[in-house]
ChimeraX commands (.cxc) that place a marker at each C-alpha (Angstrom):
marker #1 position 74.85,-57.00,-1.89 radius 0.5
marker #1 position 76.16,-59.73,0.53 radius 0.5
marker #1 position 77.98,-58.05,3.69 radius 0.5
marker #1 position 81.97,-58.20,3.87 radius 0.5
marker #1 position 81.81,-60.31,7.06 radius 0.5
marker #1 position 80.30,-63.36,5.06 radius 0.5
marker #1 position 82.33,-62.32,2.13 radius 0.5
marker #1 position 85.02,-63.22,4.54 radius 0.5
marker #1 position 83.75,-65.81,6.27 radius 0.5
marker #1 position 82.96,-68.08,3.16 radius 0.5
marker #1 position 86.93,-66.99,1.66 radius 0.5
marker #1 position 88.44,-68.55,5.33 radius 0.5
marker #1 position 86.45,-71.73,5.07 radius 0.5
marker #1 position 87.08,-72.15,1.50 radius 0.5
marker #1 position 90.60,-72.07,2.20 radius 0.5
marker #1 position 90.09,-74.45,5.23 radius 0.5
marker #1 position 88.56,-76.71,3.29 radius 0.5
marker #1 position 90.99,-77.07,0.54 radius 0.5
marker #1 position 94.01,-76.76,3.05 radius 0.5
marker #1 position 93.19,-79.80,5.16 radius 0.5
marker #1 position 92.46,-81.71,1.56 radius 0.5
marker #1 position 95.94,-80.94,0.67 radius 0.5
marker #1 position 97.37,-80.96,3.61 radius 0.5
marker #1 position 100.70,-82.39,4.31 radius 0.5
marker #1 position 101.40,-82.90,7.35 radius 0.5
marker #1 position 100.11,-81.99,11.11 radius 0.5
marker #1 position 101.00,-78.83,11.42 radius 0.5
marker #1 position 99.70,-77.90,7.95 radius 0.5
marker #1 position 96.38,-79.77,9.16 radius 0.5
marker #1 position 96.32,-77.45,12.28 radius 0.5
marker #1 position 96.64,-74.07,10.44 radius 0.5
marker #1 position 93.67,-74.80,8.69 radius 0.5
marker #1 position 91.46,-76.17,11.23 radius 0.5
marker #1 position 92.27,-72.85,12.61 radius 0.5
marker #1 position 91.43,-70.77,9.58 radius 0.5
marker #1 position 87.77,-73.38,9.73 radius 0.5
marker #1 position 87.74,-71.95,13.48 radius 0.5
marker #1 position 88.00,-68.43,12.41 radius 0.5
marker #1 position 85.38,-68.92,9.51 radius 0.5
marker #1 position 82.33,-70.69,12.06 radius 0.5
marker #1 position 83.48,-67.41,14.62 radius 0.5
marker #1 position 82.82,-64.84,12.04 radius 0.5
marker #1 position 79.81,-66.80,10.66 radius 0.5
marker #1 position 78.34,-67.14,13.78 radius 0.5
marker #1 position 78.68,-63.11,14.76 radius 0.5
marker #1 position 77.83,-62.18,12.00 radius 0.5
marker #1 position 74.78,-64.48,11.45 radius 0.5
marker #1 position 73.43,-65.45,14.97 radius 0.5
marker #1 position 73.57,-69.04,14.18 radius 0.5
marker #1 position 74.66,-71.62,16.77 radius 0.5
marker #1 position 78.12,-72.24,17.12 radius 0.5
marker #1 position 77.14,-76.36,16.96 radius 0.5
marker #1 position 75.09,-75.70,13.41 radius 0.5
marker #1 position 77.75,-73.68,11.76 radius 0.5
marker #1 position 80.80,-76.46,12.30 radius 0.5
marker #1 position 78.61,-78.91,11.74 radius 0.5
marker #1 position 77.67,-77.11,8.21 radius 0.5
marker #1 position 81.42,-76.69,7.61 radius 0.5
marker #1 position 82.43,-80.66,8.84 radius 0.5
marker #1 position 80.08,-82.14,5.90 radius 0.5
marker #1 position 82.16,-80.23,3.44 radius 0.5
marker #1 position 85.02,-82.32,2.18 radius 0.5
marker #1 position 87.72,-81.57,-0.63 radius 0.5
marker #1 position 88.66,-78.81,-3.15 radius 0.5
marker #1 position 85.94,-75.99,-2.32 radius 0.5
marker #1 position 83.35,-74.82,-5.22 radius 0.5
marker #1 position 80.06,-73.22,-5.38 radius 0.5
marker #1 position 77.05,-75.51,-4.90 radius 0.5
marker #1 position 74.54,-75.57,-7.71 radius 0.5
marker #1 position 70.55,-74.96,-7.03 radius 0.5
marker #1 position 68.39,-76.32,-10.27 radius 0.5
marker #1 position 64.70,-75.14,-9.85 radius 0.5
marker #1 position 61.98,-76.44,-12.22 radius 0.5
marker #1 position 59.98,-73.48,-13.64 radius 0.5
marker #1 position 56.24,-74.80,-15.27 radius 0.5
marker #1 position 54.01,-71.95,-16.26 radius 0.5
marker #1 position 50.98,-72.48,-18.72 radius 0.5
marker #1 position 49.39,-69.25,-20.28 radius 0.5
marker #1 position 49.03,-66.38,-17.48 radius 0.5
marker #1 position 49.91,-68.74,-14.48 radius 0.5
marker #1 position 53.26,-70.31,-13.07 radius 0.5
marker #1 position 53.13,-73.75,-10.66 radius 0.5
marker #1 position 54.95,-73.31,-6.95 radius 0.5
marker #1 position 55.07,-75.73,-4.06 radius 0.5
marker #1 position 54.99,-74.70,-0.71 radius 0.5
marker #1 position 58.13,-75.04,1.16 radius 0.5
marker #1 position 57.27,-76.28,4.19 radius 0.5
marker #1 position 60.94,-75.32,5.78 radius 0.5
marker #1 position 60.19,-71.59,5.46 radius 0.5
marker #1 position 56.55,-71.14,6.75 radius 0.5
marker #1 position 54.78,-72.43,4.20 radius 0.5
marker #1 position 55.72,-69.86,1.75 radius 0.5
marker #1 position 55.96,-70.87,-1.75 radius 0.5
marker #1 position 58.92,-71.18,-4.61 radius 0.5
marker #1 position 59.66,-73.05,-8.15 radius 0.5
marker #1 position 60.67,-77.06,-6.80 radius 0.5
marker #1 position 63.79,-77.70,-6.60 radius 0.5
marker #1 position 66.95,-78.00,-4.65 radius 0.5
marker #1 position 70.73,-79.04,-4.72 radius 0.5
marker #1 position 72.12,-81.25,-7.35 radius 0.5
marker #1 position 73.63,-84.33,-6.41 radius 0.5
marker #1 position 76.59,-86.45,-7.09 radius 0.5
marker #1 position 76.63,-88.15,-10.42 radius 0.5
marker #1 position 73.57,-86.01,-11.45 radius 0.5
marker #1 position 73.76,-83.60,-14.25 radius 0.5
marker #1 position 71.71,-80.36,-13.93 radius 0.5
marker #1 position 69.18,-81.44,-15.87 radius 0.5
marker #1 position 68.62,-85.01,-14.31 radius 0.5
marker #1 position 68.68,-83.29,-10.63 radius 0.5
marker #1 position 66.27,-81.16,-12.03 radius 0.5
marker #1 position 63.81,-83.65,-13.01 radius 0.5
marker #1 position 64.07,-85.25,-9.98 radius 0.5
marker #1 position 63.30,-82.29,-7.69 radius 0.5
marker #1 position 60.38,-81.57,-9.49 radius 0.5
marker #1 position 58.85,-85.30,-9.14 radius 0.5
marker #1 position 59.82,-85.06,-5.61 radius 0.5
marker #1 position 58.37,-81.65,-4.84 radius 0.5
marker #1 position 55.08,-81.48,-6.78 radius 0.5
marker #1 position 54.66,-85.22,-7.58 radius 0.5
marker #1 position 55.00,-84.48,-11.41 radius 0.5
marker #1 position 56.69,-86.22,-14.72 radius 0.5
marker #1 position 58.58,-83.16,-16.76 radius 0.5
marker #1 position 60.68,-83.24,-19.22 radius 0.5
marker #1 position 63.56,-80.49,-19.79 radius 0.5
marker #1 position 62.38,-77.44,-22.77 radius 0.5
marker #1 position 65.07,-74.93,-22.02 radius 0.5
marker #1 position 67.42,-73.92,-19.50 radius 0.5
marker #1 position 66.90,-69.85,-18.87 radius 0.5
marker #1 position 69.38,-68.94,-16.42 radius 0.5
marker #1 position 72.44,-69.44,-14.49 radius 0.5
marker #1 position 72.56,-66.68,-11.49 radius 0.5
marker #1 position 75.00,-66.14,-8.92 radius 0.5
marker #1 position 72.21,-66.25,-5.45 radius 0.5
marker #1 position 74.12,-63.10,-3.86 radius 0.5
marker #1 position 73.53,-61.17,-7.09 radius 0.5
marker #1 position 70.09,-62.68,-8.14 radius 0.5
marker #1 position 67.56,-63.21,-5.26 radius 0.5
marker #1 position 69.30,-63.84,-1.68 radius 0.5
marker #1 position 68.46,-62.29,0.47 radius 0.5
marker #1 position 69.14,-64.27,3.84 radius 0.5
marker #1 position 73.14,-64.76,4.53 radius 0.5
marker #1 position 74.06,-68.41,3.50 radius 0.5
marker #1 position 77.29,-69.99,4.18 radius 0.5
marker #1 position 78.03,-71.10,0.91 radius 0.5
marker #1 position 78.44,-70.04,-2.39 radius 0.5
marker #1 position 76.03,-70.86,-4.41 radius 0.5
marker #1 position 74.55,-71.12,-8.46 radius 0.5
marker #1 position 71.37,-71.09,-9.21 radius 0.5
marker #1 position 70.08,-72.81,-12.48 radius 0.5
marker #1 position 66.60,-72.34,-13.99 radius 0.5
marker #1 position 64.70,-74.69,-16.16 radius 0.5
marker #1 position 61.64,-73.80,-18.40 radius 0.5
marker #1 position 59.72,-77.41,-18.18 radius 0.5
marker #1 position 57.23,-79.42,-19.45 radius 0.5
marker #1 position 54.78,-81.58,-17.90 radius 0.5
marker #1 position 54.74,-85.26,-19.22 radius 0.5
marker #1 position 52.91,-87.21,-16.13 radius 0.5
marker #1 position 52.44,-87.79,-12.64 radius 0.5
marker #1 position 54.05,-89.79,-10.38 radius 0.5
marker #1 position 53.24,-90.51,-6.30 radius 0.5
marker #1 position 52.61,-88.03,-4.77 radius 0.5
marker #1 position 52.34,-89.53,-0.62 radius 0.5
marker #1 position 55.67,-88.60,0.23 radius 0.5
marker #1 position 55.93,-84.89,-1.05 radius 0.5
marker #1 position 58.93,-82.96,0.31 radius 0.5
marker #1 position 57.26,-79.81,0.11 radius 0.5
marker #1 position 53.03,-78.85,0.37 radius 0.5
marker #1 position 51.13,-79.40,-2.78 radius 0.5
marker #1 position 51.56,-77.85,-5.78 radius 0.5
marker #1 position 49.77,-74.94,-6.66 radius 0.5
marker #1 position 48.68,-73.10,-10.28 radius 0.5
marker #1 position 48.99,-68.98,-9.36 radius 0.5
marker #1 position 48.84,-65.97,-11.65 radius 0.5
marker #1 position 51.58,-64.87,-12.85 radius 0.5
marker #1 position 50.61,-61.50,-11.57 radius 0.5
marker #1 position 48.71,-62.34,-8.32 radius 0.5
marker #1 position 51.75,-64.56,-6.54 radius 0.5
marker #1 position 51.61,-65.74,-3.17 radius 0.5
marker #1 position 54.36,-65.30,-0.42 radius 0.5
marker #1 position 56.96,-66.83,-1.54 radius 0.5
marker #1 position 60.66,-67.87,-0.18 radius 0.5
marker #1 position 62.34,-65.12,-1.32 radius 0.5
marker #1 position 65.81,-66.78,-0.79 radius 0.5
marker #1 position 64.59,-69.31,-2.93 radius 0.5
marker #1 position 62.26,-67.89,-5.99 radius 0.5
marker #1 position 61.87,-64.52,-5.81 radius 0.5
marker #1 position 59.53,-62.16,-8.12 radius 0.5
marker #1 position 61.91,-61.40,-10.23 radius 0.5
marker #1 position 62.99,-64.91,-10.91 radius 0.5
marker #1 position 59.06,-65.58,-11.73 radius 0.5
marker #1 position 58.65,-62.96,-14.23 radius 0.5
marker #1 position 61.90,-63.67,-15.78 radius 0.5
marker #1 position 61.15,-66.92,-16.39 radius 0.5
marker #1 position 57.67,-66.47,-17.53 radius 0.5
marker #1 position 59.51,-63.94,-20.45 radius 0.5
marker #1 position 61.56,-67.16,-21.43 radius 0.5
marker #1 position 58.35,-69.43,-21.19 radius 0.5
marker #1 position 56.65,-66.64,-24.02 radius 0.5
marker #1 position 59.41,-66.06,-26.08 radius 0.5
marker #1 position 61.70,-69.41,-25.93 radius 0.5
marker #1 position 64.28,-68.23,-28.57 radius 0.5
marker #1 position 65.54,-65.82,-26.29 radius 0.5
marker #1 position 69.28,-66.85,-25.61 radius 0.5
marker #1 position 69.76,-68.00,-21.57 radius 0.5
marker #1 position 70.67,-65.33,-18.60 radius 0.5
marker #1 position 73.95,-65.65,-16.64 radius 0.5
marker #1 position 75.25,-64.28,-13.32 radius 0.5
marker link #1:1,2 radius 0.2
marker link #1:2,3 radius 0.2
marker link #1:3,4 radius 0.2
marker link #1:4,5 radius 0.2
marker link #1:5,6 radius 0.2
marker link #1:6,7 radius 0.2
marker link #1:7,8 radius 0.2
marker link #1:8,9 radius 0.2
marker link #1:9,10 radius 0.2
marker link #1:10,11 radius 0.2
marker link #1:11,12 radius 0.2
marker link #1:12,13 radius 0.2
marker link #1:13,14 radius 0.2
marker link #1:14,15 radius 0.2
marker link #1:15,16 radius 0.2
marker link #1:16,17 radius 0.2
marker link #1:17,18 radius 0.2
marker link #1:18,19 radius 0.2
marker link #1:19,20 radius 0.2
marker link #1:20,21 radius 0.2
marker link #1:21,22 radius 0.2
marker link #1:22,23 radius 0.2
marker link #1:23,24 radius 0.2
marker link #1:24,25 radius 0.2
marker link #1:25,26 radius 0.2
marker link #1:26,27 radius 0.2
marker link #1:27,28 radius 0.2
marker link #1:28,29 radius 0.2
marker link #1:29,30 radius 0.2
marker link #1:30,31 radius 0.2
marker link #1:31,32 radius 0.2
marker link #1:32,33 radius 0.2
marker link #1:33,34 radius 0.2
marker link #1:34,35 radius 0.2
marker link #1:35,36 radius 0.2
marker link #1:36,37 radius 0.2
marker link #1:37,38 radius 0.2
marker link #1:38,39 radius 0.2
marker link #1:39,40 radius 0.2
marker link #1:40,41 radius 0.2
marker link #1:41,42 radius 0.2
marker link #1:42,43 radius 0.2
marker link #1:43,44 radius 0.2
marker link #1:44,45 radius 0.2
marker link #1:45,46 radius 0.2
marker link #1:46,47 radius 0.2
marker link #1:47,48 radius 0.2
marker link #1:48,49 radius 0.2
marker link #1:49,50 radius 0.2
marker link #1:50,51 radius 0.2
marker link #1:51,52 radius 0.2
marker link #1:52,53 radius 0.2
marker link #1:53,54 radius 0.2
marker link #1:54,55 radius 0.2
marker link #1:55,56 radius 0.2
marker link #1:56,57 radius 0.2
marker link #1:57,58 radius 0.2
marker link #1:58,59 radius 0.2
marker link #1:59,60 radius 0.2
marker link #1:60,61 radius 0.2
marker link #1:61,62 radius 0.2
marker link #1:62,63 radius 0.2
marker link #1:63,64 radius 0.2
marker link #1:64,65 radius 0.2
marker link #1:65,66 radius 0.2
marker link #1:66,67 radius 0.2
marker link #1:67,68 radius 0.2
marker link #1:68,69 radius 0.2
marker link #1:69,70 radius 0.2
marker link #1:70,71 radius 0.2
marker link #1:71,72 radius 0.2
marker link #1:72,73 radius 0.2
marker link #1:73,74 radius 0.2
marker link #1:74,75 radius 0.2
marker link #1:75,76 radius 0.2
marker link #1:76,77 radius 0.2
marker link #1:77,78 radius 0.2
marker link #1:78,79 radius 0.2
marker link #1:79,80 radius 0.2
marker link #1:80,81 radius 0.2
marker link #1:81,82 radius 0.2
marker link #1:82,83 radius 0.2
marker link #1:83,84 radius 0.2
marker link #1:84,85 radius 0.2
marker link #1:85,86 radius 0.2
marker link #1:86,87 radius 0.2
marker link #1:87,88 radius 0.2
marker link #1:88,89 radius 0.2
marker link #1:89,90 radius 0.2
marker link #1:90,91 radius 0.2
marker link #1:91,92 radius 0.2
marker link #1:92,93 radius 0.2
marker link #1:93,94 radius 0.2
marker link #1:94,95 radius 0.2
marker link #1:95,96 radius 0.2
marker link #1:96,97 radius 0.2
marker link #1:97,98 radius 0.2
marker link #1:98,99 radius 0.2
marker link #1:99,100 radius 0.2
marker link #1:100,101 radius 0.2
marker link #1:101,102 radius 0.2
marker link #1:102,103 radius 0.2
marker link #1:103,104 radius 0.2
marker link #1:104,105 radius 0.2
marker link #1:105,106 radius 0.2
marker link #1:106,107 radius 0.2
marker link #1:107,108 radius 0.2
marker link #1:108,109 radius 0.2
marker link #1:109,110 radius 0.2
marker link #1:110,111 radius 0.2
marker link #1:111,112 radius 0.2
marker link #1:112,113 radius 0.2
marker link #1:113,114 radius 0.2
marker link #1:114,115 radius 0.2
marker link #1:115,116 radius 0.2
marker link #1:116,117 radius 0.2
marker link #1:117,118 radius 0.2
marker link #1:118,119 radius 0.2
marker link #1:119,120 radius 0.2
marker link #1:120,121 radius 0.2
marker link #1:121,122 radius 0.2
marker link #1:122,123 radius 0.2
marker link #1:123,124 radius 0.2
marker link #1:124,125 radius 0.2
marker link #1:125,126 radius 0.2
marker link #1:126,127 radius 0.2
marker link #1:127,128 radius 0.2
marker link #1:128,129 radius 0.2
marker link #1:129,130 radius 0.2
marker link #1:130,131 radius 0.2
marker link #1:131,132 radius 0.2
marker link #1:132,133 radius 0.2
marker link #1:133,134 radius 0.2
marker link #1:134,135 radius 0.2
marker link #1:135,136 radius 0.2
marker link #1:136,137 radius 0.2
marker link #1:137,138 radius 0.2
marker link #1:138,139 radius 0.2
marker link #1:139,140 radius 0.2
marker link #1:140,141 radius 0.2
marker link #1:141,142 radius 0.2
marker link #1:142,143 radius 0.2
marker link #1:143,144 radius 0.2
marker link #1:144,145 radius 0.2
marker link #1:145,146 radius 0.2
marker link #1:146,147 radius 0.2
marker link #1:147,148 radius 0.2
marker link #1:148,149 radius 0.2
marker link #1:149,150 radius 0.2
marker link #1:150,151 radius 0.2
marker link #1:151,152 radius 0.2
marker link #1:152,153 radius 0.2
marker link #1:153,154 radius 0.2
marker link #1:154,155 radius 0.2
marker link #1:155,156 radius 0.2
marker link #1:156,157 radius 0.2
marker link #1:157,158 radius 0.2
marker link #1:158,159 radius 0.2
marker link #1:159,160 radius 0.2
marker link #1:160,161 radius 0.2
marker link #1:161,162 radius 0.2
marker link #1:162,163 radius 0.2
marker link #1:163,164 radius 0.2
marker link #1:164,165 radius 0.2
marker link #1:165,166 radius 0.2
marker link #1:166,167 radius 0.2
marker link #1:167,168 radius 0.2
marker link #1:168,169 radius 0.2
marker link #1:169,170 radius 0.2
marker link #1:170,171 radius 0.2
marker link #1:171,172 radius 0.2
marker link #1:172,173 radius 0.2
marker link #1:173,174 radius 0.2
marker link #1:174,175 radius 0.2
marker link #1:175,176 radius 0.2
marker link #1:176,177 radius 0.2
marker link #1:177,178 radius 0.2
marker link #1:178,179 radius 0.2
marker link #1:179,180 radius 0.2
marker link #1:180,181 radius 0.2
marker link #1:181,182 radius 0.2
marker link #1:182,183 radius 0.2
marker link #1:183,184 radius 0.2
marker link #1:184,185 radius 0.2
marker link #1:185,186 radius 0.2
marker link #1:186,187 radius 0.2
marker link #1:187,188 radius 0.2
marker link #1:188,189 radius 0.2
marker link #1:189,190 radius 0.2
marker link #1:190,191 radius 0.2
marker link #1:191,192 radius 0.2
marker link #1:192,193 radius 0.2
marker link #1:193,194 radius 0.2
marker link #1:194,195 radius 0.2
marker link #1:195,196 radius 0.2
marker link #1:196,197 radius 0.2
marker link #1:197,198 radius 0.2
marker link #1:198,199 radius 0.2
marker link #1:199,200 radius 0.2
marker link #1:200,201 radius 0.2
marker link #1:201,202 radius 0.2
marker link #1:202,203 radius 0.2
marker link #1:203,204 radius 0.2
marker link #1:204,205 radius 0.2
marker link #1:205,206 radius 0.2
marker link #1:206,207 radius 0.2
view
């Protein structure tokens, strides 16, 4: 359960955000802003953040405001699941992946996190889940709303692997895991997905 102070907080800057899209003219524009000032306060308070990171969070969003989507890349093979470590949270370990992009669909950001992250070639078998993060795993408060979409996949090739985003990947039983970044894979996401990697006619999860 996400506290009412970031339930807030994300409502204000959503409604920043699309104001000063829409905005007519300057006095329009300076409502908002102010609404965007009230958001990074509350944020702030509520999270301990700097001031200077939460605007500058808030400035690189631009237009009509909607959840951001997550695609993670979930490989198992029999008893055992791959992770990378994510070097941005200790070391501690999760499924690759990471935000979509423009012009991407889910699938094709999908791909690409995985060659980036653990350096492999997959191709997409099933897609398992769509999860709201507040309801399904986060645990840290995040400024944004976000979707979190998970892929069974399968392993076609390698690719370069010098310029990993994250450490190495890693084979790990699917009942032995390591630490991982909860806010990013958690437990539950690992034996959920293993379920769908066993029996793959089992219709996809959502929220």
């Amino acid at each position: 359960m996400i506290p009412n102070w970031l339930k807030y907080a994300r409502e204000l800057q959503a409604a920043a955000q699309t104001g000063l899209t829409y905005a007519a003219n300057k006095y329009e524009k300076d409502r908002y802003e102010h609404l965007g000032d009230l958001a990074a306060r509350m944020m702030v308070e509520g999270s301990g953040e700097p001031m200077a990171l939460v605007k500058g969070a808030f400035a690189e969003q631009k237009g009509y405001c909607t959840p951001k989507v997550d695609v993670r890349g979930c490989i198992y093979r029999e008893g055992e699941v791959l992770l990378v470590s994510e070097l941005a949270d200790g070391g501690r370990w999760t499924f690759p992946g990471g935000f979509s992009d423009p012009n991407e669909g889910p699938s094709e950001s999908c791909i690409r996190e995985v060659a980036e992250e653990a350096g492999l070639i997959v191709k997409i078998t099933k897609l398992c889940g769509i999860y709201d993060r507040d309801k399904r795993g986060g645990t840290s408060p995040y400024p944004f709303h976000i979707y979190k979409l998970f892929f069974l996949c399968e392993v076609t090739g390698t690719c370069v692997q010098s310029e990993l985003e994250t450490g190495a990947p890693k084979w790990f039983p699917v009942d032995a895991l390591p630490e991982l970044s909860i806010d990013r894979t958690s437990p539950w996401h690992v034996a959920r997905m293993y379920e769908h990697f066993q029996h793959p006619e089992m219709a996809a999860d959502w929220d």
